[in-house]
Structure formats: structure tokens, C-alpha cells
N, C-alpha and C positions, 0 to 999 in steps of 0.2 A: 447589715448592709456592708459591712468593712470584709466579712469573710466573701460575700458576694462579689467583692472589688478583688479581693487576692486570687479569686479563681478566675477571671476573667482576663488579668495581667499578671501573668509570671513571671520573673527575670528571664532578662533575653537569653540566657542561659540554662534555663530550669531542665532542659531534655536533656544537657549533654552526657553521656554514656562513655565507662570503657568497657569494652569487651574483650577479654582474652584471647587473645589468637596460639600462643603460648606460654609453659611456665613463664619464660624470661622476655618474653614481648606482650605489651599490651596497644590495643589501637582503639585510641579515642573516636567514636561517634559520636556527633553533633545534630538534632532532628528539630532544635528550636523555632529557626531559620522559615522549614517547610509548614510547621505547627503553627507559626502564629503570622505567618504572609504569605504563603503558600501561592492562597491565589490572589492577595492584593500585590506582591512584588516579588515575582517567582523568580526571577532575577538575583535579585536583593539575596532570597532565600537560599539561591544554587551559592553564592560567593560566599554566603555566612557559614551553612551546612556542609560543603563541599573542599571551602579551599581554603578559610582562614582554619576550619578546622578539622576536615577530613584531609586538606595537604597538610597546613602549616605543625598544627599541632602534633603530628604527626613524624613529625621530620626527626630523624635521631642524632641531629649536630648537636643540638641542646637536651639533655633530658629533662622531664615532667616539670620536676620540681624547679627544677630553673627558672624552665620557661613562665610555670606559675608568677614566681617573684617578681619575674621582668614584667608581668602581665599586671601585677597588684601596684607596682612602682606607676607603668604608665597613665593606668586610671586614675592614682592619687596624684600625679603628675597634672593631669585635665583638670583635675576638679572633679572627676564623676567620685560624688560621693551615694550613689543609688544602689540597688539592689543589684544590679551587674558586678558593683565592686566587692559587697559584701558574699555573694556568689566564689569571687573569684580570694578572696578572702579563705572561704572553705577551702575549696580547691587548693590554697598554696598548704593546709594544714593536712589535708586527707594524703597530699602526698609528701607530706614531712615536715613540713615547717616549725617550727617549736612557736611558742610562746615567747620564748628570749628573743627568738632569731627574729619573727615577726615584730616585738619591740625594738629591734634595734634597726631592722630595716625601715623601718615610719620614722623612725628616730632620726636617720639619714637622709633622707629623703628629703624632711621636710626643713631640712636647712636648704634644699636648693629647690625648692616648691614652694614653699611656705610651710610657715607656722603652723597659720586657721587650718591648712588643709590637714597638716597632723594631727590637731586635734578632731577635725571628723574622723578621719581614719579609726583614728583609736576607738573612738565610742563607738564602730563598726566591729572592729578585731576585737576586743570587750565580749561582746553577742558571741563570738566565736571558740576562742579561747578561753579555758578555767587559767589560774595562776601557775605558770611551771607546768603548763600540762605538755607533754608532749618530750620534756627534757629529758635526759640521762645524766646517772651521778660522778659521771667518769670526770676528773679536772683534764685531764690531757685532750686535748680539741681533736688531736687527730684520730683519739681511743672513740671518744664521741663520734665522730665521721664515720669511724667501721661498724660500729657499733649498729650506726642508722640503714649502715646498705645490708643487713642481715635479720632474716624473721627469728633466727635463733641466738638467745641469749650469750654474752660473754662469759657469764657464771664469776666463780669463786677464784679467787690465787692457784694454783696446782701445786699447794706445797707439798703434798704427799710423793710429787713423782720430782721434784724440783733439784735433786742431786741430778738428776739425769737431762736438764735440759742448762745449756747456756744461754743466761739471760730469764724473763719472767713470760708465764704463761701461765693461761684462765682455762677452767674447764668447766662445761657444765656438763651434765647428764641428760641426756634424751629419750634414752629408752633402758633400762634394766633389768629390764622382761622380755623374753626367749633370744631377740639377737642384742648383746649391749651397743651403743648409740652414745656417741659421747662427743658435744663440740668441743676441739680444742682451739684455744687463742694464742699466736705470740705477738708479742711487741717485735717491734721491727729488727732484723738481728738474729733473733732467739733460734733457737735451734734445739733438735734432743739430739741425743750420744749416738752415734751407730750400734744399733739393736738388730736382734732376729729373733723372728716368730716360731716359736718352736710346737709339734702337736706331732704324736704317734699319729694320729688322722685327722683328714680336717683340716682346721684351723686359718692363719691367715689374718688377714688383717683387708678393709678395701678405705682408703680415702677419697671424701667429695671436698672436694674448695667449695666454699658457698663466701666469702670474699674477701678481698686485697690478694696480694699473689704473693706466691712462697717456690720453694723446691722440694723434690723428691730425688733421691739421689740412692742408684744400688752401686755396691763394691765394685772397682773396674769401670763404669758405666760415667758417662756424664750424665750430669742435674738435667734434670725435666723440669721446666717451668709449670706451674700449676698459676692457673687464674680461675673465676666462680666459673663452674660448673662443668670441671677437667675430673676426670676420674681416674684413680689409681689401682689397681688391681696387687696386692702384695703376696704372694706363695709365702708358705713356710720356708723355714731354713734359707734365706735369704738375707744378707748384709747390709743395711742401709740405713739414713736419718731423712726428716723433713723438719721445715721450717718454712720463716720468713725467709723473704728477701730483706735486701739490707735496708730499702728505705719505704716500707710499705710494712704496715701491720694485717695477718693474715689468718685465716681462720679454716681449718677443715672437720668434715663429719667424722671420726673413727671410728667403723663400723668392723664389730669383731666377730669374725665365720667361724662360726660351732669348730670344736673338732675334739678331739680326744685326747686328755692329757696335753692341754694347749700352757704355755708359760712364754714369758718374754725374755729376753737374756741379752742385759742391758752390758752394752762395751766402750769404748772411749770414745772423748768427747770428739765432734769434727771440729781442726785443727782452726785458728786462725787464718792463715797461712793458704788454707784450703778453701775456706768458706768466700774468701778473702776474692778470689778468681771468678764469683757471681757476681752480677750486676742488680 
């Protein structure tokens, strides 16, 4: 009887859908609304399906995860401790929330809500959350934070190339089979030496930002801002360094184009002085 009961009443939530429209845009679908009032409050159902969540959620002042949190506050806010919160509970984790972050948001809340209401909460997010799930091992909050806007990992120290960059950076490997694929990380600052790519044929080098924003800069030339999903094209035999900006940690793909007889030919560092005239 009790399975009987769960398929007849779903959370007023249970349709909701995102569907890709592209890589970097998603738009949430909502069909709860029409599914389960359709024809008792068609009404009802156009404002729930259509406009709290085909406009509102939609709206790109606030992103996903935000708007989650604001959404999980309000309902502990109410009192609604039912299946809509627990719903919305998932939803604030599928789109990022940790396990910390969600402890400490109940945590705060419930001094200006109450108490009792935190403790429903919890025994909700409990169901939801393992221990630590979700976290990263970085201490720096803001290493954390890039960390979270990137499907590709920070990786290791780059101590192997570390003479040649000012400041620290992370590398991981992506691909090492037929074109190499390497994310590089720096801390906010960091920069490598001015370099060129050298190759009898071939060769080259192409950079993706996937996120925080950085520069690209060739000899003669001003800095090119780079933000996620700006692309770099670099030729051989060409003068240049990238990096961060100064107050943003930044991450790019380093994607190396076959060529023949390819080598790097690493040269001095860029200046203070110089780096110094970026914002």
C-alpha cells in the first residue's frame, strides 16, 4: 500500500528537467504543474510549469546553485519540512552544494528560523548527503571555488616546469595519446617566462580557458584577456607568456599540435613592472 501511495503523490517537483540547449547554457523544464492539475487547476499549473519555473528559474541574474540555496533557506524558513524541501535539498547538491556548505547553511538559518526547524532540516539533508561528500581537499576557499566551476581536475604541483613560471601552478594531464592535453592551473598572479614554440613543421601550441580569467600576451602586442571558453591559437616561433590575472585564479587546456622536431625555448621571466599594468 505505501508503494501504492508514492506513485499516486510525487513531490510537487518530481518532473522537473534540465535540458541542454548548449555546452555552457542549460534551461530548466518544469511538467509537474501540468502532470498532476493539468485539468483540476490548469491555471495553477501554467504559473508553476511556465513562470515560477520556465521564467523564474531560468533567469541568469542568479545562477542554478544559488538560486537552489535561496530556495532550500525559504522552505526551511516556512516550516515546509515535506518532500518538496527534500526535492529541493537534492537539487541544491546535483548542482554543487557540498555537504559542509549545506551544514553550514541549516546551521545559519536556523538561528533566524528556529532551532526545531534545523533539526528537521538535517534529518532531510542526512537522506541526501554521505559525510564530506561533495568537498574538495584544497584549504584555500578560493582554490575551492575554481576548483567547483571546472569538470576538469586541478592535478598535481607543476614542479617539473616551476623554474619557468612566477608564482605556483597545478597541472594535470588529459590526454597523452596522439594530441597531448594538459590542464594548466595558476594561483592568482602566476604567470610562465616568455616562451616560443619551436617545430621544423607543425607544431604550435592552441589554449581553452575553461575558468577564472588570465592573459595571453605576444611580443609587441597587448594582453588578451582570456575568460572560460576564449580560445587561443599560438603559431610557432612566436614570443609570448600566459597566466593569471592578478586577482583571479585561472585555468587553461594546453593543447600541443603535432609537428616535427617540436621543442619549447623557455626565456625571461615577464617583468613585475610589466605584469603590473594588467588589471
Amino acid at each position: 500500500m505505501k508503494e501504492e501511495k508514492e506513485k499516486k503523490c510525487p513531490p510537487r517537483e518530481a518532473s522537473l528537467n534540465i535540458e541542454e540547449e548548449t555546452q555552457m547554457e542549460k534551461k530548466i523544464v518544469q511538467t509537474a504543474g501540468r502532470n498532476q492539475l493539468g485539468e483540476f487547476a490548469p491555471e495553477f499549473a501554467h504559473f508553476n510549469d511556465d513562470v515560477l519555473f520556465g521564467e523564474n528559474w531560468n533567469n541568469q541574474e542568479i545562477d542554478v546553485k544559488t538560486r537552489s540555496i535561496i530556495t532550500v533557506v525559504a522552505l526551511m524558513s516556512s516550516g515546509i519540512t515535506d518532500s518538496s524541501l527534500k526535492y529541493h535539498l537534492q537539487n541544491a547538491k546535483n548542482h554543487g552544494v557540498t555537504q559542509k556548505e549545506i551544514a553550514a547553511i541549516i546551521t545559519h538559518v536556523a538561528f533566524y528560523a528556529g532551532w526545531p526547524k534545523g533539526w528537521a532540516v538535517f534529518n532531510l539533508a542526512k537522506e541526501v548527503w554521505e559525510l564530506n561528500e561533495g568537498d574538495l581537499p584544497y584549504e584555500d576557499e578560493a582554490m575551492r571555488a575554481h576548483a567547483k566551476e571546472m569538470v576538469f581536475p586541478i592535478g598535481a604541483p607543476n614542479d617539473g616546469f616551476a623554474q619557468y613560471f612566477s608564482g605556483k601552478s597545478f597541472l594535470a594531464p588529459v590526454s597523452t595519446n596522439q594530441v597531448g592535453i594538459f590542464n594548466v592551473t595558476f594561483e592568482p598572479g602566476c604567470r610562465n617566462n616568455w616562451h616560443i614554440h619551436n617545430a621544423d613543421k607543425g607544431g604550435g601550441q592552441i589554449l581553452v580557458c575553461v575558468a577564472g580569467r588570465g592573459y595571453y600576451q605576444e611580443e609587441g602586442k597587448a594582453a588578451v584577456e582570456m575568460k572560460a571558453g576564449d580560445c587561443i591559437n599560438i603559431p610557432t616561433g612566436v614570443k609570448h607568456w600566459h597566466g593569471a590575472a592578478p586577482n583571479s585564479w585561472f585555468s587553461h587546456l594546453a593543447i600541443e599540435v603535432p609537428g616535427e622536431n617540436g621543442s619549447n625555448e623557455w626565456l625571461e621571466p615577464v617583468s613585475d613592472e610589466e605584469y603590473g599594468k594588467l588589471k
